[in-house]
C-alpha positions in Angstrom: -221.4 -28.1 209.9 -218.6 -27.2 207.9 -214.5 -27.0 208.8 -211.6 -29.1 209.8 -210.0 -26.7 212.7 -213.5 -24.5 213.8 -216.2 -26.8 212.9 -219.2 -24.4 212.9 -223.2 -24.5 211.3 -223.5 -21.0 209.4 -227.0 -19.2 210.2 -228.8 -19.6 206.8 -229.0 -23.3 207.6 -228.8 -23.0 211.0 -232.8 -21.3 210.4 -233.4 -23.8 207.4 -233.6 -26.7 209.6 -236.0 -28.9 210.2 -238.1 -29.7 213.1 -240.8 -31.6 214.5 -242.9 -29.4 216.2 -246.0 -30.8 218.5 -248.7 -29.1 219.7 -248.0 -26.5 223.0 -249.3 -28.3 225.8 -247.7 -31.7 224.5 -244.4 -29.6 224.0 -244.8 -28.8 228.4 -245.4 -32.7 228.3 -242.1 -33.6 226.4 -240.2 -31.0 228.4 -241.5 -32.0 231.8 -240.8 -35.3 231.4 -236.9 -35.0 229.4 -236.2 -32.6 232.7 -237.9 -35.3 235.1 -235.2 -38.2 233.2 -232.4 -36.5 233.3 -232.5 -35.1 236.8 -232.8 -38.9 237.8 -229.6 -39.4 235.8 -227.8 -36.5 237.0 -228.6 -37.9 240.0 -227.4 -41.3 239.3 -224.5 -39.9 237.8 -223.2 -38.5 241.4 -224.3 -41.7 243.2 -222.4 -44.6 241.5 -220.0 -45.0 244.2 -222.7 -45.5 246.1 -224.5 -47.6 244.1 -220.7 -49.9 243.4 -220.9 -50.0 247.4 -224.8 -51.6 247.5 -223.8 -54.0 244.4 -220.6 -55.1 247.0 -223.3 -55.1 250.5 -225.9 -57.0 247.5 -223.2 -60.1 247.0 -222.1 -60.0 250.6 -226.1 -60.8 251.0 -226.4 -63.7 248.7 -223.5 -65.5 249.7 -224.2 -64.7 253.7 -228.0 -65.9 252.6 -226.5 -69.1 250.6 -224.2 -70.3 253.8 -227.1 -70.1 255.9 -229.8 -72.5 253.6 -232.1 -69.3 252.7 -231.2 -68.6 249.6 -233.1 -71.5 247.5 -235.9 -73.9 249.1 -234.8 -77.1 250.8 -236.0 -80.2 249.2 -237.2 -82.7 251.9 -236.2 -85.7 249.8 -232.9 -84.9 249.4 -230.3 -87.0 251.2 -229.2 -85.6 254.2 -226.0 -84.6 254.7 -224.8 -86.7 257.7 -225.2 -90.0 255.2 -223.0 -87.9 252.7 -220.2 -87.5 255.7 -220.6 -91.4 256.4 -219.6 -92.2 252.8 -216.9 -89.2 252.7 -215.2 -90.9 255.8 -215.2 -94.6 254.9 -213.7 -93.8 251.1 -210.9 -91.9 253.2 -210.5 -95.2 255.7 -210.2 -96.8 252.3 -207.5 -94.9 250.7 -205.6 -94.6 253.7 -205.7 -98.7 254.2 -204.4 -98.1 250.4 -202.0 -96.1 251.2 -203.3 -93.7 248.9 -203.3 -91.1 251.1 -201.8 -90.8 254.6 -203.7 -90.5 257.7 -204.2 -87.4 259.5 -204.5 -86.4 262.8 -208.3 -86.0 264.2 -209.7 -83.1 264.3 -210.9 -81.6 267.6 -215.0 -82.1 267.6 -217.2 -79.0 267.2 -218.6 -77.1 270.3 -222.5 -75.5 270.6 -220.3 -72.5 271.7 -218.2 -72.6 267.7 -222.0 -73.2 266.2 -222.9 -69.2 265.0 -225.8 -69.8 263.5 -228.7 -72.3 262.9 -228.6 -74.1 259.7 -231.5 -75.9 257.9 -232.2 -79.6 259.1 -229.9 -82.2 256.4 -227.5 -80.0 257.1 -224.2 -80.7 259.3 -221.8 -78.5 261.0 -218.4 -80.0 259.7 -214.6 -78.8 259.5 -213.1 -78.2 256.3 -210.6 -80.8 257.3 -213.9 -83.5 257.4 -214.4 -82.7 253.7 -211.1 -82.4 252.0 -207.5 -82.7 251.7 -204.8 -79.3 251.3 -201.7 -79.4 250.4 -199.0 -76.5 250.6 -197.5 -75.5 247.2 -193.9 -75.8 246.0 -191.4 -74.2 247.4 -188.2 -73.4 245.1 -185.2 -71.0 244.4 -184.4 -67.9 242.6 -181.9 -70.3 240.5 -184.8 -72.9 239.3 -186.2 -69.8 237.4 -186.0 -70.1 233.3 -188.7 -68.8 230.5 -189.3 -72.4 229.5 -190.2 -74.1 232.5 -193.5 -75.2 234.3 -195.9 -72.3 235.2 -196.4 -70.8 239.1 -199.3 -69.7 240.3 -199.0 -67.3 243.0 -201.4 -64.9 244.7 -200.9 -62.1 242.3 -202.8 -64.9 239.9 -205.8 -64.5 241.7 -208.2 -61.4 240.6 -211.8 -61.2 240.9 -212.2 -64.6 242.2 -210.4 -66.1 239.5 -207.4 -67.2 237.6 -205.4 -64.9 235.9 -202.5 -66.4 233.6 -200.6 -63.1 233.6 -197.1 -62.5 234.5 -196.5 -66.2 235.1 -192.9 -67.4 236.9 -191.8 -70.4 235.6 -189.1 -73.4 237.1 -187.2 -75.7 235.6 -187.3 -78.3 238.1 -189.4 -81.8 238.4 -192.8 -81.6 240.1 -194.6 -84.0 242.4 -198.0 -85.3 241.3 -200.2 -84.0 244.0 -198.3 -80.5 243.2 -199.8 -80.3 239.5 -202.9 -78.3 239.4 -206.6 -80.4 238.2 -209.8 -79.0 237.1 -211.9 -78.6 240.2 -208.9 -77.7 242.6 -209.5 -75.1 244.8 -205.9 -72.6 245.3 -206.4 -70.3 247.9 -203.8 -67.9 249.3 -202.2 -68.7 252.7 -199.5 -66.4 252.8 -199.3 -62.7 252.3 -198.2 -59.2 253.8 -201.6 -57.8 253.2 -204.2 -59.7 255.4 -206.5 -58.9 252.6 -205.2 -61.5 250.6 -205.1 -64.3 253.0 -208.1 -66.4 251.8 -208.6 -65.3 248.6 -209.7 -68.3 246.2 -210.0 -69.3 242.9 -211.5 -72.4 241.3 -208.8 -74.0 238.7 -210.9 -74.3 235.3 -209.8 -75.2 231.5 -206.4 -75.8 232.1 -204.4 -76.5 229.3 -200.9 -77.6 230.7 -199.6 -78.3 233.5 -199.4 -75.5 236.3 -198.2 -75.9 239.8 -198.5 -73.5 242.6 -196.1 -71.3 245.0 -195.2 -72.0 248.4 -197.2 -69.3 249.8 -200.5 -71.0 248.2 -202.4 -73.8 249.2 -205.0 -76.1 246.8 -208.1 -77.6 248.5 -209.1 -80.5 246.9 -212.8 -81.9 247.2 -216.0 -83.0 245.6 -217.6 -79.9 246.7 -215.5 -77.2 245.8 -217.9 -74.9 243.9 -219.6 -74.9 247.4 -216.8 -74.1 249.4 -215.7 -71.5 246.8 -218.7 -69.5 247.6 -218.5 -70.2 251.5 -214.4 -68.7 250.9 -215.8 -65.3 249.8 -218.7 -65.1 252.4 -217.9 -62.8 256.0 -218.5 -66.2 257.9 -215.4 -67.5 256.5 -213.5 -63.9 257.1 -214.8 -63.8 260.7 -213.5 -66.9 261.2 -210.2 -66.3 259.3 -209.8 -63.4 261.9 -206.6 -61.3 261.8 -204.3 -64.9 260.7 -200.9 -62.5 262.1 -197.6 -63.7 263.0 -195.0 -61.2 263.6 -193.9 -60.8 259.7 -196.8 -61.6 257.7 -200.1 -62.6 257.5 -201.5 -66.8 257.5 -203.8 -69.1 256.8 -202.0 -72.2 257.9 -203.0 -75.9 257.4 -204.1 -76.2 260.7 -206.2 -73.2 260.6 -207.6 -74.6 257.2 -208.6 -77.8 258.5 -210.3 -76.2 261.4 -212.3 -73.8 259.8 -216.5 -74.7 260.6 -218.3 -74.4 257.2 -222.1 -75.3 257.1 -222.9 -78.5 254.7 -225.7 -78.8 252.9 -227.0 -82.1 251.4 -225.3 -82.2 247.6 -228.6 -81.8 246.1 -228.7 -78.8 247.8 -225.3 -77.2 246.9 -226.1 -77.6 243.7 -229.1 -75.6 243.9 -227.1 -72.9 246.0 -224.2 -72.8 243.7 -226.4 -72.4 240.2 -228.2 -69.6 242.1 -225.5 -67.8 243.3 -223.7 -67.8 240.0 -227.1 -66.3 238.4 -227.7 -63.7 240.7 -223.5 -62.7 241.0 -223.3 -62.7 237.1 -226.4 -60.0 237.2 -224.1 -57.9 240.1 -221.3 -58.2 237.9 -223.2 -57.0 234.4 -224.8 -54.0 236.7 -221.0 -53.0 238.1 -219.8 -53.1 234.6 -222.6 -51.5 233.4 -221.9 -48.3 236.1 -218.2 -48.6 235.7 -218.4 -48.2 232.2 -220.9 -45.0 232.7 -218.7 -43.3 235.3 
């Protein structure tokens, strides 16, 4: 082709071309075939939405398949996790006769009627509250504000399941020790006027210096985290989470955390669950980006 404004192939070497020409019938062959291809990826081309919406129904599948023990083989050896509880409540009796931390108030015990579904044997039905500690995140004034301060994290940090270090506040004020944010901390939103936020988590990873978090967060801190991070994104945590409505906005309050049921596998076995979840979500993400990309 020749020219800048009308690019354009002149007809003397438009017909002095050259081409590879195969025999007749193998030329219907080729033909059939390209037509047959790209009819499957015209037609692939007007069903990506669909196909975004199976990816989503895929991951709501693994996770809902993860929470309920059938996503890996159980491992009959493993220790079962009612010992794991007995050793999770005697270093709490511990710290508490430290005064580490303070004691909390006992948690109402688990009905049949809660139970909604059966779990493999080693596991337990527990409360969240059983498992871990939350606290609620810091609470300070338009005043306390300055460029060089210590970081917030606050729900708009939390995209995709993760941390996003974007569009940071950050306060000039002194911050409590079990306020500072640690590799392994789970902060979850508790607070927000789109009940589509309430719940969302995100695993703190890598950090670099010292964050805190808002007062409409809340960090849950355990030794199972990368569990519960996948049981927070699963609909048996939403149905649980409900509506979470007061009259202005939407909640997920301590109280409500503490209570929420979660299914606990032996920690053999969350380790299994959580390496296979992460395989099979990193494949839904590359396909996603893969169509998003295309579209």
């Amino acid at each position: 082709m020749v020219g800048m404004a009308y690019p354009a192939i002149n007809e003397s070497k438009f017909f002095n071309g050259l081409i590879p020409l195969p025999p007749t019938n193998e030329q219907k062959r080729i033909a059939e075939k390209v037509d047959e291809l790209f009819a499957i990826i015209e037609k692939l081309d007007n069903n990506k939405d669909e196909l975004l919406k199976t990816i989503e129904n895929t991951r709501n599948m693994i996770l809902q398949s993860a929470i309920q023990g059938k996503l890996v083989p159980q491992d009959p050896t493993d220790e079962p996790a009612s010992i794991l509880l007995g050793k999770i409540k005697e270093e709490k009796e511990k710290l508490i006769k430290e005064k580490k931390i303070r004691k909390s108030k006992p948690l109402p015990p688990i009905t049949k009627d809660e139970i909604p579904f059966e779990i493999p044997e080693g596991w337990e039905w527990v409360k969240l509250g059983e498992i871990g500690d939350s606290i609620i995140g810091l609470t300070y004034k338009p005043s306390d504000i300055t460029k060089n301060g210590v970081p917030v994290l606050r729900a708009n940090n939390i995209k995709d399941g993760a941390i996003n270090y974007e569009n940071l506040v950050r306060v000039n004020i002194k911050i409590k020790n079990d306020l500072i944010l640690k590799d392994g901390d789970l902060l979850i939103c508790a607070r927000s006027g789109s009940k589509h936020l309430v719940g969302k988590s995100a695993l703190v990873k890598n950090t670099k210096e010292m964050f805190t978090f808002g007062a409409f967060m809340t960090v849950y801190k355990s030794n199972f985290n990368e569990f519960v991070y996948h049981f927070l994104n699963s609909n048996v945590f939403r149905f649980q989470l409900g509506e979470s409505n007061t009259t202005t906005v939407n909640q997920l309050t301590q109280k409500m955390l503490r209570n929420i049921l979660i299914p606990f596998p032996p920690f053999a076995d969350q380790k299994r669950i959580v390496e296979k979840v992460d395989e099979l979500m990193s494949l839904c993400d590359e396909l996603e980006k893969y169509i998003v990309v295309s579209k």
